[in-house]
C-alpha positions in Angstrom: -16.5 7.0 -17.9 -16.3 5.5 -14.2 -19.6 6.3 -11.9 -19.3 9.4 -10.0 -19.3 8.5 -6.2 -22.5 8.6 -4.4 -22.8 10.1 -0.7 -25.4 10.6 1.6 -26.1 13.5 4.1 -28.0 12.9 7.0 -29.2 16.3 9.2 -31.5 18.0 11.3 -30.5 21.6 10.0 -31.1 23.1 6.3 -27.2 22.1 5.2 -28.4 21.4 1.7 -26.9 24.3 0.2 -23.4 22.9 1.9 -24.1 19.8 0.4 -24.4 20.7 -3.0 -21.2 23.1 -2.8 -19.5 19.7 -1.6 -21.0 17.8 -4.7 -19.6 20.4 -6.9 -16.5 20.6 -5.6 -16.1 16.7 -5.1 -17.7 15.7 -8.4 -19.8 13.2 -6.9 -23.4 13.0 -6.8 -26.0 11.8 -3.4 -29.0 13.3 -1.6 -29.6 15.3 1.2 -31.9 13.9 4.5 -32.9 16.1 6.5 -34.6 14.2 9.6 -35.6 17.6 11.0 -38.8 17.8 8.9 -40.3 14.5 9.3 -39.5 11.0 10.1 -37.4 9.9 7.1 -36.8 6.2 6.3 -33.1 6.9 6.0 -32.0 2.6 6.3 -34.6 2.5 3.3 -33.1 5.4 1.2 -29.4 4.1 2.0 -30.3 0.6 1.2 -31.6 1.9 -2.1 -29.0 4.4 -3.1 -25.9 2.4 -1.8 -23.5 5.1 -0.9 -20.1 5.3 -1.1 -20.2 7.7 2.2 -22.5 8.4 4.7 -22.6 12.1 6.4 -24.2 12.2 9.3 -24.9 15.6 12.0 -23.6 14.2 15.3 -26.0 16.6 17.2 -29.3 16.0 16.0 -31.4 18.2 18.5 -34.1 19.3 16.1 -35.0 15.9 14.8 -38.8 14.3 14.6 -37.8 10.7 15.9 -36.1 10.0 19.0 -32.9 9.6 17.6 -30.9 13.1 19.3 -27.3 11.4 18.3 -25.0 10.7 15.0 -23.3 8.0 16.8 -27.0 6.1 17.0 -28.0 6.7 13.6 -24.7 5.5 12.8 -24.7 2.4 14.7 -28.0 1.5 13.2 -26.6 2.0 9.7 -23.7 -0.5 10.2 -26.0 -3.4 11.4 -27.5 -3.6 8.0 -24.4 -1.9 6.1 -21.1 -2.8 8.0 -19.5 -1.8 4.6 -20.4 2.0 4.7 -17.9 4.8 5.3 -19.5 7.1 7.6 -18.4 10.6 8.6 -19.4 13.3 11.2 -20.3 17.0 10.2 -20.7 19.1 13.6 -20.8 22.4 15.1 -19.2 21.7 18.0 -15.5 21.3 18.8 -14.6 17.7 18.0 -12.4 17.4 20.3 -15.4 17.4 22.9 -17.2 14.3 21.0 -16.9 11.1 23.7 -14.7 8.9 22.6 -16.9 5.8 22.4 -19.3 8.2 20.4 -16.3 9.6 17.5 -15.6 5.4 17.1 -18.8 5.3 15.6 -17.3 7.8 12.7 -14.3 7.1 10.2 -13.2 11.1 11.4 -15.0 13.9 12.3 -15.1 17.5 10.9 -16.5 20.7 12.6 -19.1 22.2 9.8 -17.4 25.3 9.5 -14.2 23.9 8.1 -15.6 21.4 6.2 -14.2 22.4 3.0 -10.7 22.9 4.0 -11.4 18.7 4.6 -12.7 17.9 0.7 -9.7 15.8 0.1 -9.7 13.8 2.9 -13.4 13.0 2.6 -12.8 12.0 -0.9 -10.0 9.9 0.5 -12.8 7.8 3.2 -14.8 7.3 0.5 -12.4 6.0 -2.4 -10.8 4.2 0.2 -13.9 2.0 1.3 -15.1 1.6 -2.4 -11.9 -0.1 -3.3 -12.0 -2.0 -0.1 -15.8 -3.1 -1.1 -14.3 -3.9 -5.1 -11.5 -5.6 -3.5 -12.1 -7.1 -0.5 -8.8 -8.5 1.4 -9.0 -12.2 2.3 -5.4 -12.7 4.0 -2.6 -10.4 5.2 -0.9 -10.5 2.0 -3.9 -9.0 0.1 -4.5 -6.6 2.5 -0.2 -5.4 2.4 -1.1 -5.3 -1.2 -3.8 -2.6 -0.8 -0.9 -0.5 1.4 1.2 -0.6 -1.4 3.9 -1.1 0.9 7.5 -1.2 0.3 8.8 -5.1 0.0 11.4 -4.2 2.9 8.6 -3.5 5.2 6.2 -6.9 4.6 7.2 -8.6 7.5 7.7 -5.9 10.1 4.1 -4.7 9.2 3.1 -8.5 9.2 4.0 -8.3 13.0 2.5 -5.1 13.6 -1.0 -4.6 12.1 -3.9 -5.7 14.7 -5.0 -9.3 15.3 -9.0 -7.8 14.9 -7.6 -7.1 11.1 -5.0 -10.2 10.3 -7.0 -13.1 12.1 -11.2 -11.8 11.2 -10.9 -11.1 7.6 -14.5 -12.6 7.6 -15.6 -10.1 10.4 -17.9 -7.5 9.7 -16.6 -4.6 10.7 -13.1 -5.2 9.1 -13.2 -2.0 7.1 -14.1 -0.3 10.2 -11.2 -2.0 11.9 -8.8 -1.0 8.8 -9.8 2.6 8.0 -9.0 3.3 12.1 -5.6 1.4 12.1 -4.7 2.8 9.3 -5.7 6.3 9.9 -4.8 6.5 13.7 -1.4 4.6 13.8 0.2 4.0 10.9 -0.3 7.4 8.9 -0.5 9.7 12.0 2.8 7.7 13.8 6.1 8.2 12.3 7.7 5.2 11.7 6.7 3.6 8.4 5.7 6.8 7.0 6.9 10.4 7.7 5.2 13.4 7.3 6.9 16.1 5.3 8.8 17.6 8.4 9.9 14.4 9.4 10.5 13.6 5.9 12.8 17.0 5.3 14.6 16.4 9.0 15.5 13.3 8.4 16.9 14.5 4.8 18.9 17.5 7.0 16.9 19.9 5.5 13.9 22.4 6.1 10.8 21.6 4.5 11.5 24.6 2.0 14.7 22.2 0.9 12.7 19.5 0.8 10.4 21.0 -1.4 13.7 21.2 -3.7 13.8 17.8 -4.2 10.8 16.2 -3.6 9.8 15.1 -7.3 13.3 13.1 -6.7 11.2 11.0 -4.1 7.9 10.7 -5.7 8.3 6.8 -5.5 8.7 7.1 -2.1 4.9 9.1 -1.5 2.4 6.6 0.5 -0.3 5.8 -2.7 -2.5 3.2 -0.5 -5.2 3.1 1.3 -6.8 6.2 2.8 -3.8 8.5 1.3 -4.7 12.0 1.2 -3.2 15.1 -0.5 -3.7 17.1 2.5 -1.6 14.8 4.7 1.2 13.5 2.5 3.3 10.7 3.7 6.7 8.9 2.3 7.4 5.5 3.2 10.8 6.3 5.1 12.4 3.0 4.0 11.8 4.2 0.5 13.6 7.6 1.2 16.8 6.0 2.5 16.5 3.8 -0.9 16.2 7.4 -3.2 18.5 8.5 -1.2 21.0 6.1 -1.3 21.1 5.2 -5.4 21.4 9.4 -5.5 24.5 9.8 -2.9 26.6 7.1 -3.1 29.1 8.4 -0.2 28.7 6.9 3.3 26.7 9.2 5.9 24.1 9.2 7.9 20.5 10.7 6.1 20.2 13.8 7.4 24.1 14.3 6.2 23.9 12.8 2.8 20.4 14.6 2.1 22.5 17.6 1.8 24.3 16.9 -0.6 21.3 16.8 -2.8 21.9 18.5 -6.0 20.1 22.3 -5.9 20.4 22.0 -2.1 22.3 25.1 -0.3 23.4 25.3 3.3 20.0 27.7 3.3 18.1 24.8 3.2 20.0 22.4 5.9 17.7 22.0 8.8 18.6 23.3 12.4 18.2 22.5 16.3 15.1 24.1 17.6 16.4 23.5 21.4 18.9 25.5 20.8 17.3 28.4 19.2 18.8 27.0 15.4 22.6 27.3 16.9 23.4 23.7 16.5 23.1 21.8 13.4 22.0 18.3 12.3 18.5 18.0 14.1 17.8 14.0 14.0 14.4 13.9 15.6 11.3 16.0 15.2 9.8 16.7 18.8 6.9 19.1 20.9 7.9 21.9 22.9 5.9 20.4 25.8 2.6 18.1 26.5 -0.1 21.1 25.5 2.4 21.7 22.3 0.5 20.4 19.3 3.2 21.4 16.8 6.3 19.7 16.4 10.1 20.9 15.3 13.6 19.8 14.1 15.6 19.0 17.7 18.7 16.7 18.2 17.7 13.5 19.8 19.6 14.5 23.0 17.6 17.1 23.9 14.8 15.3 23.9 12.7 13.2 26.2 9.7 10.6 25.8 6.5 12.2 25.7 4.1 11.1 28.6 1.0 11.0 26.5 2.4 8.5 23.7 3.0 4.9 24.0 5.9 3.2 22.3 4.9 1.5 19.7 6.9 -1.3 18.0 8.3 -0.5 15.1 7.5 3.6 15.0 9.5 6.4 16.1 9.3 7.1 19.6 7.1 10.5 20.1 9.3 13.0 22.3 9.6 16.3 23.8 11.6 18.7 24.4 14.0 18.7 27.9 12.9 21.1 30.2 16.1 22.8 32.0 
């Protein structure tokens, strides 16, 4: 039977009772700090239970020491532990976090939401305890812990940051990895596509999609930091599926309709133009404040302002204004 994973939750309120509803839920096992009650050693306790995760309150108003901030605590835990996965709980809107400050964190979740983000905590923390098991000493090993596609070792060769591929020794390499990995390539299309990406770029909705998706379970991201809640497919691995299953010439998003159990119900349509025109290419926002994306032909489209191009990924757009 493999060891249950071990967190840590650090806090100047009484969250205990949250703590153990996460334990139950999660299956893991830990202890609750709360530095609101007196001055808790909490680098001794750490350094003794050796989490897998590390929760930590990013306000921490009510505390005994001096210590008001996550961040802090945070920073003072990777000195000694470099190797821990640490995550903010908050009341607050994230969004409002500094930036410099939410570095300090691998994400951070506002408290009262916190179990609609189970999975992807579970993800942080398996993720750094494979990356503590097996540490990546080149470029190849670390590929190897994607679980990347052979068609897509030497693009991602070119890609992935020099702070990862040239300081494997470095200290905060899993620090550097769990942010590149999690900020670029699994929330950028490019490599990976989410599922309306995925289903677009197929010709279909995402209820289509759903049709066939078992047909492209090979194609599902299984490395590291992949979470339930966010599924990706390795897009070079969906023109592969895709291409053993339809053996006719076409572009993607006209051979994926020829999918077996796919109807013309289920063929994806041009949000521009209010679902009139057919064979969307791109998925696009309605404008900068937009935070929710939809099927739109490429034409109809423009760069978005806010996103650098980045080689290799999709190019994030909008849609024209008239």
């Amino acid at each position: 039977m493999s060891k249950k994973l071990q967190f840590v939750w650090i806090d100047d309120e009484n969250r205990g009772q949250a703590f153990k509803t996460m334990k139950a839920r999660l299956g893991v096992g830990g202890k609750f700090i709360n530095v609101g009650k007196s001055n808790v050693n909490y680098l001794k306790d750490i350094a003794t239970i050796k989490p897998d995760l590390i929760i930590v309150d990013h306000n921490l108003t009510n505390s005994d020491e001096n210590i008001k901030k996550g961040s802090t605590i945070a920073s003072l835990i990777r000195e000694k532990h470099p190797e821990m996965a640490i995550i903010c709980v908050t009341g607050q809107d994230p969004s409002k976090i500094d930036n410099l400050e939410g570095l300090s964190y691998e994400a951070v979740f506002e408290i009262d939401q916190l179990g609609k983000h189970y999975e992807s905590i579970l993800s942080i923390a398996k993720s750094f305890k494979k990356l503590n098991s097996d540490r990546p000493i080149n470029i190849d090993e670390f590929i190897a812990l994607l679980k990347a596609p052979k068609i897509e070792r030497i693009k991602l060769e070119n890609i992935i940051p020099m702070e990862i591929k040239e300081n494997f020794e470095d200290k905060a390499l899993f620090q550097n990895i769990s942010h590149w990995i999690t900020h670029i390539l699994i929330t950028r299309p490019g490599f990976l596509y989410n599922r309306l990406w995925s289903a677009t770029y197929l010709g279909l909705t995402e209820k289509g999609f759903k049709k066939v998706e078992d047909m492209f379970e090979k194609a599902k991201y299984k490395g590291l930091f992949a979470d339930q809640t966010k599924e990706r497919w390795w897009k070079s691995s969906l023109i592969e599926i895709l291409s053993k299953e339809i053996k006719t010439t076409g572009l993607p998003w006209e051979k994926g309709r020829s999918l077996s159990g796919i109807t013309h119900h289920d063929y994806s349509k041009d949000y521009y133009t209010d679902n009139k025109e057919d064979l969307p290419e791109v998925v696009a926002y309605t404008d900068e404040t937009c935070t929710e994306e939809y099927p739109m032909k490429k034409k109809y489209t423009v760069p978005h302002p806010k996103f650098d191009k980045l080689l290799y990924f999709e190019e994030i757009g909008m849609m024209k204004i008239d």
